[in-house]
Residue, then its C-alpha position, 0 to 999 in steps of 0.5 A: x491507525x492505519x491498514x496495509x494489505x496485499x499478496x506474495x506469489x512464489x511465482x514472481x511472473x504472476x499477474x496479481x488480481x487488482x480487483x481482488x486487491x481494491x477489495x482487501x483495501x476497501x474491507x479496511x477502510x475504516x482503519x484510514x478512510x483519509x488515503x490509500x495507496x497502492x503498488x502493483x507489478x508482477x508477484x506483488x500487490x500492496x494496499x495501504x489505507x492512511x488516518x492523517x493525523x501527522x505530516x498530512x501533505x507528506x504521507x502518502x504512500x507507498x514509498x519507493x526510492x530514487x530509480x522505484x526499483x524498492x517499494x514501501x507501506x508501513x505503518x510509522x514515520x521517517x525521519 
């Protein structure tokens, strides 16, 4: 079990709240008290909560590619 949170803004130049987005993440603790993650930038915010139970050490999230211009949290496995 896993949790994932965050907003969208239709305007991309808007600031995300974090505190807003720690509280999202801390109401869902219980779906992942092993991990969290997050990723903040302008008009986006995503939390992610984690229960490990596979690939602990390599898990974490969220998950960007090479130059971190696309960001990931999901719930599910890459293999």
């Amino acid at each position: 079990m896993c949790g994932i949170c965050g907003s969208v803004s239709s305007d991309p130049s808007l600031e995300p709240d974090r505190e807003v987005l720690l509280r999202m993440n801390d109401a869902i603790r219980h779906r992942g008290p092993d991990d969290d993650g997050f990723h903040v930038e302008p008009g986006v915010a995503l939390g992610m909560r984690r229960l490990q139970i596979i690939d602990v050490k390599g898990g974490q999230q969220p998950i960007y590619n090479e130059d971190r211009t696309i960001a990931v949290v999901f719930n599910g496995e890459i293999y």
